[in-house]
MARLUMKE-811470 format. One record per atom (N, C-alpha, C, O): residue in three letters; x, y, z. Coordinates in steps of 0.1 Angstrom, whole numbers, plus 5000, padded with zeros to 4 digits. Each point is the difference from the previous one (the first is absolute). Layout:
REM MARLUMKE-811470
AlaXYZ/...
REM end
This chain:
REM MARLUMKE-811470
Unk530468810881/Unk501249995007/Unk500150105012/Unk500850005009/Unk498050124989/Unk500350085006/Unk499649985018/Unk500850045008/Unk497849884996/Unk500049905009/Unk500649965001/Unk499550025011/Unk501549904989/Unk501249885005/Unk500750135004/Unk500150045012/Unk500350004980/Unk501050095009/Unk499650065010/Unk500850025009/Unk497650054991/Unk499750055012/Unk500149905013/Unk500150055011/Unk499849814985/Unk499849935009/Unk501849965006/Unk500650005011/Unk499649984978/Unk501849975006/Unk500550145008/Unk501049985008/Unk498450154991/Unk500550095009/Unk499249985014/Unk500550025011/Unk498349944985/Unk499350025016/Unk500849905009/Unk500450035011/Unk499849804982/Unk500649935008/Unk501849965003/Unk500549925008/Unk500150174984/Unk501250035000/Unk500950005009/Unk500949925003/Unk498650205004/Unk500850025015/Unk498950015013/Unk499050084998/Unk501149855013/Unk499450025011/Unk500950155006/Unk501250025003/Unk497650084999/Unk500650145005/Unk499450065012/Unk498850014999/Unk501850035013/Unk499650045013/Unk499350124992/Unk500650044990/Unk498050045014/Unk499950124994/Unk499150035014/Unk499449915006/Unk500550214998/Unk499650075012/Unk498650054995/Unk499950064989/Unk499049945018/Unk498750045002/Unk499850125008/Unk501050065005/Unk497949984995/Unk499550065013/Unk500049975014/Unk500050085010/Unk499949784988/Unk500149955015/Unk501449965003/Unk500350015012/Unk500849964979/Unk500849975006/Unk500749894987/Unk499349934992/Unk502150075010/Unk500149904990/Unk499149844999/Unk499549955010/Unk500449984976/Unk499249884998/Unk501249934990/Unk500950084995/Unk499149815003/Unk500749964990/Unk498949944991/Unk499249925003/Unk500950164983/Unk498949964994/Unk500449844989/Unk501149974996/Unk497949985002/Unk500849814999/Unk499250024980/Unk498950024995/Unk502549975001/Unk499650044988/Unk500250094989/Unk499649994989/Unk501450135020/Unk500250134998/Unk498850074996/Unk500250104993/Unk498749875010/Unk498750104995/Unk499350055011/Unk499949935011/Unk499550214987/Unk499750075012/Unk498849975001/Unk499549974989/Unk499750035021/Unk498450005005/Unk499050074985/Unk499149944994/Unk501650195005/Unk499250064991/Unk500249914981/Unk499049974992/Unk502350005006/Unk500349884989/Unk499049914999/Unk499449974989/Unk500449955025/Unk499749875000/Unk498250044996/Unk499449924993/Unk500050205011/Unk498650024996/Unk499850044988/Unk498849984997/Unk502050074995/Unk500250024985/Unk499449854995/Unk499149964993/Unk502150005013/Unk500049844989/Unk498849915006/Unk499549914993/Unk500050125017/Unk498449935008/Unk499350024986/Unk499549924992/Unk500650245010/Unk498950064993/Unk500149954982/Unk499150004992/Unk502249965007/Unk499749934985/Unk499449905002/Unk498850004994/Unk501549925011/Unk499749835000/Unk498449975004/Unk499449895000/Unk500250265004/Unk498749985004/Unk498750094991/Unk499150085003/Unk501349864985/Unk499350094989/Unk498250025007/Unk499449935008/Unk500250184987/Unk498550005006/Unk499449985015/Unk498849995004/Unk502550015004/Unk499749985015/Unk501050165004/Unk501050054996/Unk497849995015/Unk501050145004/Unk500549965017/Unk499149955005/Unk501750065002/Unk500249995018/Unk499350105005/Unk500150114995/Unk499049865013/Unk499650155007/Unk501150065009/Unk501049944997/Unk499150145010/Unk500950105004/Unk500449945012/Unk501249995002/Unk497849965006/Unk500349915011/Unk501049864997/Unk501049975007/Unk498749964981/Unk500649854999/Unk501650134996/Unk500850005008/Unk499250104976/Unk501149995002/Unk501250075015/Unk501249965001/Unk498150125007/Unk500749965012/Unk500749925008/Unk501250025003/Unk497949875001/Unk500349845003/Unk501249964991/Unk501149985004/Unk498650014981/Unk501349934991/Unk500850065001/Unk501149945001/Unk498950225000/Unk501150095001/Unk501249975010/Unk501249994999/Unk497950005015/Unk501449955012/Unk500049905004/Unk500849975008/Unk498149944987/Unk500449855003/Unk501349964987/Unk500749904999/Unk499150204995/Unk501849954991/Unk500650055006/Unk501149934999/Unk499050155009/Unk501650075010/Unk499749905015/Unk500649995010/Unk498749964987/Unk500249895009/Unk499050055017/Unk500349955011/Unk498950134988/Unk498950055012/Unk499449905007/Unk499849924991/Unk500050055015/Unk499149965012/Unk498750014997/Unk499950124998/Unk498849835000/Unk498550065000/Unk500350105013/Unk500350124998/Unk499849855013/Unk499650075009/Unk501350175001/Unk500150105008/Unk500449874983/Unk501150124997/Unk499250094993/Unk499750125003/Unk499849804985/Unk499550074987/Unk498550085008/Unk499550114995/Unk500149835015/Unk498750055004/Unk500350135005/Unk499650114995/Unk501249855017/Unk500750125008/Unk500250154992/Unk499750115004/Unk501149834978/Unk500150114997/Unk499350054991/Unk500350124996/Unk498649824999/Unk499150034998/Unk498650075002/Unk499250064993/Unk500949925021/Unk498950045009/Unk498649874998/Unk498850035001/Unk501549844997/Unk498949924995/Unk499949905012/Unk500949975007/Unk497849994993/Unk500449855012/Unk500449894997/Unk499249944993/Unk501949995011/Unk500549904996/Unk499249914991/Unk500349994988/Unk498549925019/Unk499349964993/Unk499650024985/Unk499849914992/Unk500150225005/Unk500050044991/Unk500849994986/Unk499749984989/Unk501450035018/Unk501349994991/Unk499949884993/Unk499749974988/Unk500649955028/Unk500049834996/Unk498949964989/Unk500249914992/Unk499150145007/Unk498949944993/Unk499950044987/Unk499249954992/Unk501650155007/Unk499850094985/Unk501849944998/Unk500550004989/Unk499849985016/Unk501649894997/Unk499449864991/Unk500149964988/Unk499150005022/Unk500149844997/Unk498550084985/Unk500249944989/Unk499250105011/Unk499450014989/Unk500450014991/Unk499749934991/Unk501450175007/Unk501350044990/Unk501049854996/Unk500249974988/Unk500149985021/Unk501149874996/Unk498749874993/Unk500249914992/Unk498650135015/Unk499049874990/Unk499950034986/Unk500049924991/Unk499950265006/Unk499850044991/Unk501749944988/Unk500249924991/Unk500550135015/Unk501349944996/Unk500049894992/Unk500049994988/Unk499949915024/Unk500449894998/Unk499049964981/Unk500549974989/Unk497950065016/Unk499249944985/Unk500850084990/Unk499949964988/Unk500750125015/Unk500450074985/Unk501349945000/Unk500149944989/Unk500950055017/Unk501549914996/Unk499949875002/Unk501049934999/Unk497950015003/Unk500149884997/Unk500549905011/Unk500049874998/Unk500450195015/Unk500949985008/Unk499850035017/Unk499650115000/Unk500549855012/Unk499650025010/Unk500950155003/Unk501350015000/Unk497850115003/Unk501350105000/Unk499250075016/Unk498950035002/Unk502449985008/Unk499650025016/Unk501050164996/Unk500650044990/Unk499150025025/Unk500950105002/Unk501649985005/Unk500850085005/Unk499349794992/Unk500949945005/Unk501249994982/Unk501250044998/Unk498049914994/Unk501049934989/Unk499350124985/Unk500149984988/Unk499250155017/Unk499750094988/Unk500950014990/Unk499949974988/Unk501350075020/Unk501350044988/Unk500649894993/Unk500350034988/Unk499949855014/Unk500149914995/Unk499149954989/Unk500549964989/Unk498050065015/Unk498949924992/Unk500150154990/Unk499849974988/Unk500550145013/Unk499850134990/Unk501549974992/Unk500250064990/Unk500749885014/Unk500849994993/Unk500149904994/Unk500650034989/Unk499249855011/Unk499349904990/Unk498850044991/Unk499649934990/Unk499850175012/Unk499050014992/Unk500750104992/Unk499650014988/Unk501350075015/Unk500450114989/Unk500849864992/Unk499249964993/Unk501849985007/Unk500449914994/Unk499849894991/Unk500849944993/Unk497550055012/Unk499149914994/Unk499950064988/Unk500149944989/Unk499550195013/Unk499250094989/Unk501650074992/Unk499850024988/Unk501650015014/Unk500750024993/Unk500549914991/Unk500350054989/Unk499749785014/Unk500749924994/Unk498449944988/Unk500149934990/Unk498750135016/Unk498949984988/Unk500050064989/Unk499749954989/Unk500950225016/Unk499850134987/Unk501349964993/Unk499950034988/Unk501349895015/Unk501750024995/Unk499349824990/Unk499850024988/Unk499849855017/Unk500149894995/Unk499450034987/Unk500849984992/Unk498250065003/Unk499550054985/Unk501250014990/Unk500449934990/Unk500150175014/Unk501250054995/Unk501149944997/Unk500850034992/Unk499549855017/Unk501649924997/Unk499149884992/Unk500849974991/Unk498449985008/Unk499349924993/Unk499650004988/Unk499849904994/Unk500050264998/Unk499950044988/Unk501750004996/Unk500449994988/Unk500550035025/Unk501550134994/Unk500349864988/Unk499949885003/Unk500550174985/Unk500649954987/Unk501350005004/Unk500849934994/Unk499750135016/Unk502149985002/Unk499949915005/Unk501249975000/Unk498249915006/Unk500049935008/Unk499749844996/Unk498949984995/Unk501949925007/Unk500249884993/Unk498449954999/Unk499750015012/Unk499449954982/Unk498649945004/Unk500549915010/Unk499049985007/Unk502049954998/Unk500049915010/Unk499650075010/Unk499449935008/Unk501050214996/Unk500350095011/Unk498450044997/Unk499650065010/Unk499749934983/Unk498350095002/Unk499549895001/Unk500249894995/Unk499150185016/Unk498749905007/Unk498850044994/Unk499049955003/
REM end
C-alpha cells in the first residue's frame, strides 16, 4: 500500500517548483532527481551513465538538446545521440515507444503498471472481500 500512496502523492497535485534555472512546472509533482530514483528501480541491473543521467535530468524540465549542450559544455550532436540512445534504451525496457517528448508520461505509466502489480496479489487473496469481488 505503501507504493500507491507514494504514487497517489507524486500524481496528486501538479506543483510550480523553482530550479536553478528558473521556475519549471514539473508534470506529475516529481522532481528531476525523484523521477531518477524511480528509473533507477525499474531498471534493475542497468546503471545510466552520468552523461544519459544528465540528458533525462533536463529533458524532464523540459531543455532543449542544444540548451543541455550549452550547459553542459558538450556538442550538440553528442547530446542528441546519447538522448535518442537513452529513449531506445527506455522504450525495450517499458515496453513502449518512449521520446524526450512523452518520458513523464511513459515513467508514469510504468510506476502504475508496477504499483497496481505489487497491490493486485493482495485484493485477490483479501478474505473481507465477497469472492465475487476477487479476481
Amino acid at each position: 500500500m505503501t507504493n500507491l500512496n507514494s504514487s497517489i502523492r507524486y500524481y496528486g497535485d501538479l506543483s510550480q517548483r523553482a530550479d536553478a534555472q528558473g521556475a519549471t512546472l514539473e508534470v506529475f509533482g516529481m522532481t528531476p532527481e525523484e523521477a531518477l530514483v524511480l528509473l533507477d528501480s525499474l531498471l534493475p541491473g542497468q546503471k545510466l551513465k552520468d552523461i544519459q543521467e544528465l540528458v533525462f535530468r533536463y529533458s524532464w524540465q523540459g531543455w532543449t538538446y542544444s540548451k543541455i549542450a550549452e550547459h553542459a559544455g558538450y556538442d550538440i550532436g553528442h547530446i542528441r545521440d546519447v538522448g535518442s540512445k537513452l529513449w531506445q534504451q527506455l522504450s525495450q525496457v517499458f515496453g513502449e515507444q518512449v521520446t524526450k517528448n512523452n518520458v513523464q508520461a511513459a515513467l508514469r505509466r510504468r510506476q502504475m503498471q508496477s504499483a497496481v502489480q505489487l497491490t493486485a496479489p493482495t485484493l485477490a487473496a483479501d478474505p473481507a472481500l465477497p469472492s465475487s469481488r476477487r479476481k
